[in-house]
Every structure is written in C-alpha cells, then in structure tokens.
Legacy VTK file of the C-alpha trace (Angstrom):
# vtk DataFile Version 3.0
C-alpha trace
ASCII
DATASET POLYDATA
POINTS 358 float
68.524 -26.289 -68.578
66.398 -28.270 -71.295
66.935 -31.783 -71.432
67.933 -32.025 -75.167
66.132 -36.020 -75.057
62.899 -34.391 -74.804
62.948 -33.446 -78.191
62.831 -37.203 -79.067
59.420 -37.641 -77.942
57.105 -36.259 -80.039
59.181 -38.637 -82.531
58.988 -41.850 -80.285
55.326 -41.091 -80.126
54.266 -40.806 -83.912
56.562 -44.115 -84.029
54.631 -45.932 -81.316
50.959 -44.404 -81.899
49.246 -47.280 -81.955
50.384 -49.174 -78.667
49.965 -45.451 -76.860
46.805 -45.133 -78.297
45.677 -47.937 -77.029
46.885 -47.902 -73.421
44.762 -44.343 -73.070
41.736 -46.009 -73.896
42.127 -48.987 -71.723
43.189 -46.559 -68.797
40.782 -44.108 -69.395
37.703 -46.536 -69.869
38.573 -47.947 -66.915
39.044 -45.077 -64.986
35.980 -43.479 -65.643
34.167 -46.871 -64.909
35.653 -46.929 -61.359
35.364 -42.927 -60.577
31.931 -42.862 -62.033
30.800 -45.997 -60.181
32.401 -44.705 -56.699
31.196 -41.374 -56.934
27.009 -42.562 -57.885
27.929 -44.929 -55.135
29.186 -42.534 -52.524
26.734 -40.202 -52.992
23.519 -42.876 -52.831
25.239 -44.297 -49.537
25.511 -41.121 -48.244
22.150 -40.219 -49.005
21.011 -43.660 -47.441
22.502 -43.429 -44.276
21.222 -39.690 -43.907
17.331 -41.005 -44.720
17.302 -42.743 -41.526
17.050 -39.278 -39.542
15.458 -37.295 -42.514
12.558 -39.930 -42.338
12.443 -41.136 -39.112
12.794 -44.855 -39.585
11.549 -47.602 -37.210
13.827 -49.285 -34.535
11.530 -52.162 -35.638
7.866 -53.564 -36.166
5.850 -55.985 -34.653
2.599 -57.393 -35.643
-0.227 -58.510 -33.269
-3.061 -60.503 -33.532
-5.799 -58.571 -32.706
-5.391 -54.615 -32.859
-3.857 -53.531 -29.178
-6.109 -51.667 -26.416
-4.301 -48.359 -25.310
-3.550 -50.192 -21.435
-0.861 -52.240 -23.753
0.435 -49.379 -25.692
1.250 -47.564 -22.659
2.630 -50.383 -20.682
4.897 -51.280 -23.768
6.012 -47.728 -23.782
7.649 -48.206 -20.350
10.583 -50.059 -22.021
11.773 -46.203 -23.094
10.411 -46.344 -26.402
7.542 -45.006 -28.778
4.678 -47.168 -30.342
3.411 -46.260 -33.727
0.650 -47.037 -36.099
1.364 -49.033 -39.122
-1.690 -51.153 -40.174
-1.754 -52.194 -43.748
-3.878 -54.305 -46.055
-2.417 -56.598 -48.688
-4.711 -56.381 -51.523
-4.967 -57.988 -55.074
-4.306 -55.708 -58.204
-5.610 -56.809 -61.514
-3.521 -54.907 -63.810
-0.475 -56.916 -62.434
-1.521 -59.920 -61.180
0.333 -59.444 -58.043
-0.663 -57.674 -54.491
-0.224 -54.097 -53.050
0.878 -53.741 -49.446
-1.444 -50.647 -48.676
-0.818 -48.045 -46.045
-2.693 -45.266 -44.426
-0.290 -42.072 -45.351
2.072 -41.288 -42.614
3.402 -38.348 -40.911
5.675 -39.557 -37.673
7.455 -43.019 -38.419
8.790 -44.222 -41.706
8.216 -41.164 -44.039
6.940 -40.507 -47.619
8.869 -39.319 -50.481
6.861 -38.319 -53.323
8.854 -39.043 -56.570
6.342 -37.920 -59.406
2.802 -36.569 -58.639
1.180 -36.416 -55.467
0.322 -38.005 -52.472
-3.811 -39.451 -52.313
-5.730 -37.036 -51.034
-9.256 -38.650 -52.439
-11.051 -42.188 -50.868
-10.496 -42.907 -54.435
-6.247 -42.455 -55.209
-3.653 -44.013 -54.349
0.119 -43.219 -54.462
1.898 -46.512 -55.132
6.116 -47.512 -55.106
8.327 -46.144 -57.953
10.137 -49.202 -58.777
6.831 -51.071 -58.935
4.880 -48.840 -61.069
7.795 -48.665 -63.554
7.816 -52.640 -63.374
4.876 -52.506 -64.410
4.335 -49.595 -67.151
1.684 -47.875 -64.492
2.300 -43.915 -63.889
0.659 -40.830 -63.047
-3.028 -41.127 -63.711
-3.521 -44.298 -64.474
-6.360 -46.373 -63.101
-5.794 -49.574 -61.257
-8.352 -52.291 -60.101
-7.378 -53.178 -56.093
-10.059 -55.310 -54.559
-12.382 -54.668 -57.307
-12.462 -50.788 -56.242
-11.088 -49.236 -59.537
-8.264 -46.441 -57.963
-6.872 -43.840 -59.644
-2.894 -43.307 -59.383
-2.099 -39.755 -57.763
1.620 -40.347 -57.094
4.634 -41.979 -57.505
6.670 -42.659 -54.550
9.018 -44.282 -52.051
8.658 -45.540 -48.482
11.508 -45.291 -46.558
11.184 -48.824 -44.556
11.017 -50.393 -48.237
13.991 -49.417 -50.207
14.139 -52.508 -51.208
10.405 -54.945 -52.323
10.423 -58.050 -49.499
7.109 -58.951 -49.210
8.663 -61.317 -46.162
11.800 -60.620 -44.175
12.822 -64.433 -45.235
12.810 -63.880 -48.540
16.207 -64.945 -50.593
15.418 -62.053 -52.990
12.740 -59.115 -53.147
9.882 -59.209 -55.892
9.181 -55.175 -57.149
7.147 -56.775 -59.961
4.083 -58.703 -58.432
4.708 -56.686 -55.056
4.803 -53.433 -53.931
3.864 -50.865 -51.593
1.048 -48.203 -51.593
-0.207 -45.418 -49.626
-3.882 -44.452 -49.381
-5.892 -41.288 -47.405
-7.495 -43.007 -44.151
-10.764 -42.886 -46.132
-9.625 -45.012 -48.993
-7.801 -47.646 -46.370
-10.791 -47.980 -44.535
-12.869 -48.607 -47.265
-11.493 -51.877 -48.106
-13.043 -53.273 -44.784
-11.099 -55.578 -42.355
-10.573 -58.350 -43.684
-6.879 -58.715 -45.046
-5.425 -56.081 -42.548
-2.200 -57.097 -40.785
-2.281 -54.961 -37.454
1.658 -53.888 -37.718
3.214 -51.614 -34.940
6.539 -49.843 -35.382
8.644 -48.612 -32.759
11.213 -46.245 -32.006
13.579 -45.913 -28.828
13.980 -42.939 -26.903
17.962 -43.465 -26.799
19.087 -44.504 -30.127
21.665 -48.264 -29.904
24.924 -46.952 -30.639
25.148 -50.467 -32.926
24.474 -53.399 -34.151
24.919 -55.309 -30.858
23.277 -53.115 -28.722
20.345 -52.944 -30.579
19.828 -56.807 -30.356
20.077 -56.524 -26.890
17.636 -53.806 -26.850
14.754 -55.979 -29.352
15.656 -59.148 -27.770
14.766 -57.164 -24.160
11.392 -55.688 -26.121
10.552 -59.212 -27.172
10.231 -60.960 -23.564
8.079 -58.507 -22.882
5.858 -57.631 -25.884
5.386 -61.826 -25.389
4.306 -61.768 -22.009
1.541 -59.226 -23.062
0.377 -59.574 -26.478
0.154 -62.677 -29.457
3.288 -62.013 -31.771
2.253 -63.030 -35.304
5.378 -61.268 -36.642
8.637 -59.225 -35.331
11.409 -57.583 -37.554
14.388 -56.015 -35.748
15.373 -52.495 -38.092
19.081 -53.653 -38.027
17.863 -57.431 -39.597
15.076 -55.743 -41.509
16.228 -56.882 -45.068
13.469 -54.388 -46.915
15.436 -51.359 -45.021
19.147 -52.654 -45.162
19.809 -54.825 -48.403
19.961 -51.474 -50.333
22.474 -50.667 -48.012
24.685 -53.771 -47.735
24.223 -54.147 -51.656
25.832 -50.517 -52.203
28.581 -51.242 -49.316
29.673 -54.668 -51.319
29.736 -53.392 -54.630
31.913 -50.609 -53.424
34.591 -52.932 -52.500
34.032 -55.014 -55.094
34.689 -52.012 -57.497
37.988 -51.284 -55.391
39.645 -54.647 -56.056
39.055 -54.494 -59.561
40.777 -51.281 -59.618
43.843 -52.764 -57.985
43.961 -55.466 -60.261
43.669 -53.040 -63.087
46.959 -51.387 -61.633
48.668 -54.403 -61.204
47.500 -55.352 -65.087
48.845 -51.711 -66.205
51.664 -52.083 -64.545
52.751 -55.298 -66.274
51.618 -53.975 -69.645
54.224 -50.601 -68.873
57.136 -53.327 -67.878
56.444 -55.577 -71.081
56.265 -52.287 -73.219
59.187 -50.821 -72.124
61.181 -53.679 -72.447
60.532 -53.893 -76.081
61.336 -50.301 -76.028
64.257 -50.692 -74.684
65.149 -53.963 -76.671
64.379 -51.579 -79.995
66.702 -49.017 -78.979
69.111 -51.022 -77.950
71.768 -48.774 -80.179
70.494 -45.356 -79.493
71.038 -46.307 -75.370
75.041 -47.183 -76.071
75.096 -44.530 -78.262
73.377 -42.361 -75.506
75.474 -43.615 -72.425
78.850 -43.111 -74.546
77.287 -39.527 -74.717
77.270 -39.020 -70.854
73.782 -39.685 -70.299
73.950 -41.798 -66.804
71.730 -44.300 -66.379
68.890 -42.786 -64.146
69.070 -40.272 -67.327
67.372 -42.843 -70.246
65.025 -44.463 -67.254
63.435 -41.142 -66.666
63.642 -40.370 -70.602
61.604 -43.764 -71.115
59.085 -43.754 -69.004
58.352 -39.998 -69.557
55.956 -40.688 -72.282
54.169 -43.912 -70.855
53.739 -41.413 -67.718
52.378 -38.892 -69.677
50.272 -40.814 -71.066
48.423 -42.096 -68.204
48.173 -38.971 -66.869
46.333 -37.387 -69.664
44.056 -41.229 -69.319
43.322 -40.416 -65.849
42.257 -37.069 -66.234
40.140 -37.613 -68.735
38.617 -40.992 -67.257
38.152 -38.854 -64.373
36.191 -36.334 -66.411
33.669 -38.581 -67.986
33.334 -40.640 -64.446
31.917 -37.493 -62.441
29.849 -36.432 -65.348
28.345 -39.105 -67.312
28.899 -42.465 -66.227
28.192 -41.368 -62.875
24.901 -40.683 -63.703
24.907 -44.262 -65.373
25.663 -45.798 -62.353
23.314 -44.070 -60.086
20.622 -44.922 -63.234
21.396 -48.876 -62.405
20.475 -48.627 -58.581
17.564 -46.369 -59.533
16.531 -49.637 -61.790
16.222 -51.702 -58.820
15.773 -50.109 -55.614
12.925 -47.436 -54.443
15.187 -45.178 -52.553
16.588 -41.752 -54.508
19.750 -39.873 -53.392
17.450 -36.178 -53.725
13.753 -36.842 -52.006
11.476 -34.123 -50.105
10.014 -34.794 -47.032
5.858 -35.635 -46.973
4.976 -34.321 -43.234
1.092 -34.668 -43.452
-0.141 -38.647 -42.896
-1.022 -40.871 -40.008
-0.223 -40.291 -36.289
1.345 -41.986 -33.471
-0.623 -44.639 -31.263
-0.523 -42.810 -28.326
-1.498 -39.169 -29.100
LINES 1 359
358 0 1 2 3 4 5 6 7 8 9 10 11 12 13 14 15 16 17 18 19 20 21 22 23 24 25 26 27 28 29 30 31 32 33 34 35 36 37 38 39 40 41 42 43 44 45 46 47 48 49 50 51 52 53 54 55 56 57 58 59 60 61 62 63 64 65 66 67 68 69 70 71 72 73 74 75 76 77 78 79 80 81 82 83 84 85 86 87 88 89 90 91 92 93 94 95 96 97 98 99 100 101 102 103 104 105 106 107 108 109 110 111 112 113 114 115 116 117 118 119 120 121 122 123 124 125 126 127 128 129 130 131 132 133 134 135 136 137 138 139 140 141 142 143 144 145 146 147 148 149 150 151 152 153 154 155 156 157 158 159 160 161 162 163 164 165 166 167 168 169 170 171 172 173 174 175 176 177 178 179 180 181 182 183 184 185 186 187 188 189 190 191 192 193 194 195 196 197 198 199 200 201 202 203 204 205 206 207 208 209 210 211 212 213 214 215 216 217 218 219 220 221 222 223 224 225 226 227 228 229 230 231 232 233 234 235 236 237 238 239 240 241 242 243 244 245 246 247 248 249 250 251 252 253 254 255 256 257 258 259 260 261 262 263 264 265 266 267 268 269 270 271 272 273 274 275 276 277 278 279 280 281 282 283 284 285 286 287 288 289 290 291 292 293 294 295 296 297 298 299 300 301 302 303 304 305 306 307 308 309 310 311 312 313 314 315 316 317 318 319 320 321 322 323 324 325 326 327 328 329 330 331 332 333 334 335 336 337 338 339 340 341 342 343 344 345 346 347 348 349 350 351 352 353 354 355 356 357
C-alpha cells in the first residue's frame, strides 16, 4: 500500500528549493572531483606499473670512468644479470638555454615511446622528451641548435627510465624546462665527438627481487663487486631511482590524499543533513503531533524526513559520478600529463641500440 506522506514531498521540496538545491551541487561537485580524480589516477598507476614489463626497465645503472673492455662485461655478468649500453652526452641547446641528455635510440633496456612524430632516423634529427618540448614551445619540425650542430626535431617522445626530468638522482625537485632527454640515430650521437659523454651501463637481473628489500640486497651485492673491478663515478639502484619512481609515489600519495578528503566531505554532509533536519523538524513541529495523533509511529516521520535529503544525494551522486568518468577525468589525467613524460596509452619503439654483450 502507498504511503499517503509521500504525497507531501513534492510540496516540502518546492518549499525548501533552495537549501536542496544547494546540497546537490555541493555533493555532486564534489563527487565528480573525487571519482574523476580516482579514476585518471587509477588508470595512469595502472598504466605505470604495467610500463615496467612493456618497456623493459633497468634494475639499475652505473656509470664508469672509462668505457668497459668486454673481459669486465662478462665477469660482471656472473652475478646473474644482464649489462646494457646506455652512453649519453649532455649537450647545450641554444633555443632553451638549458642541456639535452642525448641517447643513442634503444631497442633492449629502457624503451621508447613515440608521442607525436617519429623517432630520428637522419645524423641530422633528433626526437627529444614531451614534457620538455612543450616547456619550451618546440614541436614537430622545429630546428634546434645542440652543440652548435643545428638538428631538426623528428619526434616527440618519452623514455621510460625518465618519467619524471632529474638531471641528478639528489635532486629535491626535477627541472623539465632547462633539462630534458633526447634520442639520436648512432650517427648523429657519434657525431658530437667524445667529449661530454658519460659512459652509463644499465642492468637487468635474470630473477626479478620480489621487493623493495631484496633488491637492496641484490645492488648492494652488485656494488662490492662492480668496485673491486671498475671506477664507479655514479650508481642508481631502479627502486631509489627518483627519475623512474617519483611519478609513481606522486600518483600513490595523491590518491590517498584524495580519499581523506572524501571522508571528511562525508563527515561535513553528514552534519549539514543533521543541522537541516533539525530545522525541519523544528518547522514542523505541529504537522509531527498532528501526524503521531494520526497513528504514524515514530520510525514512520524518520523515514518520511529523510526520504527527500536521501533522494537527493542520490540523484548528486549519480550525476557527480557521471561527469567524474567523463570529463573531469580527463581533467585530471590532463594535470599529470602537464608535468610528467609518461602517458597511460604509448606504443612500443623496438628498433634502437643493443645490448653490451651481443
């Protein structure tokens, strides 16, 4: 059977617009804020976690002093682990008054993703980092002076051991504005000559750390011996490799960050119902006796009162729910795309530089 009080909403509604009115905006803005921000965010953390496979990041990198002899490649590849190739040059760039990290393109370690245009495939191109060309108004066919060599720009794209711009691992915060990242045929890199190359080594282990702990064991093992063969001039762990995890650990924070604010917005919306229907219930003070005299038991009018604040939010979440998975999630995802290299949808690049030992 109907409840007959039912018909009273639609009346304690048009009486009450205003306040109603505006508790479905305030719930509805902020649930489409949180849904939007944990679905972008889901989805880029998912994709980042993935790209470590995908693109076959280093374990780690090491950098010698002098370029090492194939006797020392193989006797570091006893420790049950592959050497790679990862020279680069660090070279100025008029046009931004800043340097370019330059790269020979890879194909084994730390792959590629071409964003926009093309990878080099000319002594005279280079592809250079997303976040840095857009930093810097450069795209697509523009020209750039490196070194004094005047390169043209083939590509946009995004190396997967720099998600993030550290020009040093001790960095407080990374720089995509006077640095970035580059890659270059094995023509063009060895056209700049020797001297500002940085002979870097990346490796990978045969059996993969199962965490955090284990891998330090496993670099701090790699260490004592890469030391009693070779001059270290630099060594960079993956797992405390901030240009490959601060994306990460910057997505993971704001994620919870998001979360608490949505419980305090609960506990907020649940004071505002409890104040509201208070007055409510203050206003109709005379209609309840009258009501209760009628039959109605108590359990009766609570239901009858908070059917409309109920409704309410209801019809607020769904349709903050609606404009988080559609556009503010794009919004969101916009904002990380602002300040960090790595994209959720990339192809792999399969044709660059070779390992050491091949």
């Amino acid at each position: 059977m109907r409840n007959p009080l039912n018909k009273r909403l639609p009346k304690e509604l048009k009486s009450e617009l205003g306040k109603y009115i505006a508790i479905f905006i305030f719930f509805a803005g902020i649930i489409s804020l949180v849904s939007g921000f944990l679905v972008a965010d889901d989805s880029m953390i998912s994709a980042y976690n993935k790209s470590f496979d995908k693109y076959n990041i280093e374990d780690g990198n090491f950098e010698l002093m002098q370029e090492a002899d194939d006797e020392l490649i193989s006797r570091l590849e006893q420790e049950e682990l592959s050497i790679y190739h990862n020279f680069y040059k660090e070279e100025s760039v008029k046009e931004t008054e800043g340097t370019l990290r330059i790269y020979e393109n890879r194909k084994d370690v730390d792959l590629v993703c071409v964003m926009d245009g093309e990878l080099p495939d000319q002594k005279d191109e280079i592809a250079i980092d997303r976040m840095h060309a857009e930093n810097n108004n450069l795209k697509v066919g523009d020209t750039v002076e490196v070194d004094g060599r005047t390169l043209t720009i083939s590509g946009l794209v995004a190396l997967s051991d720099y998600s993030a711009l550290f020009s040093n691992n001790s960095d407080m915060m990374f720089d995509a504005i006077k640095f970035g990242v580059a890659v270059m045929t094995p023509e063009g890199f060895d056209a700049f000559g020797d001297s500002h190359i940085h002979y870097n080594y990346s490796w990978i282990y045969d059996e993969q750390p199962e965490n955090d702990v284990q891998a330090k064991e496993k670099s701090e093992d790699f260490m004592k011996v890469l030391a009693q063969n070779a001059v270290i001039m630099n060594y960079i762990p993956e797992y405390l490799n901030q240009s490959i995890h601060f994306t990460g650990n910057d997505m993971g924070s704001d994620k919870g960050m998001f979360t608490m604010f949505l419980y305090v917005v609960v506990v907020i919306i649940a004071f505002v119902f409890a104040v509201t229907t208070a007055n409510t219930l203050t206003k109709e003070a005379s209609v309840i006796g009258t009501l209760r005299a009628s039959g109605y038991s108590r359990r009766e009018l609570v239901g009858h009162y908070l059917t409309l604040p109920m409704l309410v939010v209801l019809v607020a979440s769904i349709v903050g729910n609606i404009l988080g998975y559609t556009l503010l999630k794009n919004f969101f995802a916009s904002m990380y795309y602002g300040s960090y290299s790595r994209k959720v949808q990339r192809r792999d690049v399969k044709d660059n530089q070779g390992k050491v030992s091949e």
